[in-house]
N, C-alpha and C positions, 0 to 999 in steps of 0.2 A: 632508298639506300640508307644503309644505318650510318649515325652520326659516327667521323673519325675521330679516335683518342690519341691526342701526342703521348708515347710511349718511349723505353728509351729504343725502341727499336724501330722510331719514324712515328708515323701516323697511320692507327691501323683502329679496324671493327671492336667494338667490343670483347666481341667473343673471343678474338684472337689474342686481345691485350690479356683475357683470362687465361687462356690455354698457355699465353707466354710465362705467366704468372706461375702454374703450376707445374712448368716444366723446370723454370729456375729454382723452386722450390725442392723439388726431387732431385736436380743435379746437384745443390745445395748438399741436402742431407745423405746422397749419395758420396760425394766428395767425405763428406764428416765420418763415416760410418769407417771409410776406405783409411783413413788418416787413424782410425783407433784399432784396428786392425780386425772390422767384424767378417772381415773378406778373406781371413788368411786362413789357408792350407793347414798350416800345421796346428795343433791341439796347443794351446800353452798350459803348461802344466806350473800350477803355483806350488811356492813351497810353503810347506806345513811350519806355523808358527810356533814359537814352544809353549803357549800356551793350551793350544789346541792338543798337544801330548798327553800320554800320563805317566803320571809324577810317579817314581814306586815308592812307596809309604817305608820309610824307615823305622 
């Protein structure tokens, strides 16, 4: 039997302390992604700066 790792989820196998690792990892960057809005429906349409314009030459 593989040595148990104290983990914050008890004491468990190696492999599972990885597998936990990588799942909190993904929920992680899942949550983050969620909070900047790369999940959202609608298109956001930025407004054009007045630099980005052009000027009509006088």
């Amino acid at each position: 039997m593989a040595k148990m790792i104290r983990s914050k989820y008890g004491y468990e196998p190696p492999e599972w302390v990885q597998a936990d690792a990588r799942l909190d990892k993904w929920c992680k960057d899942k949550r983050r992604a969620k909070q900047h809005g790369a999940f959202s429906l609608e298109k956001k349409r930025r407004k054009q700066h007045a630099k980005d314009k052009k000027m009509p030459l006088s």
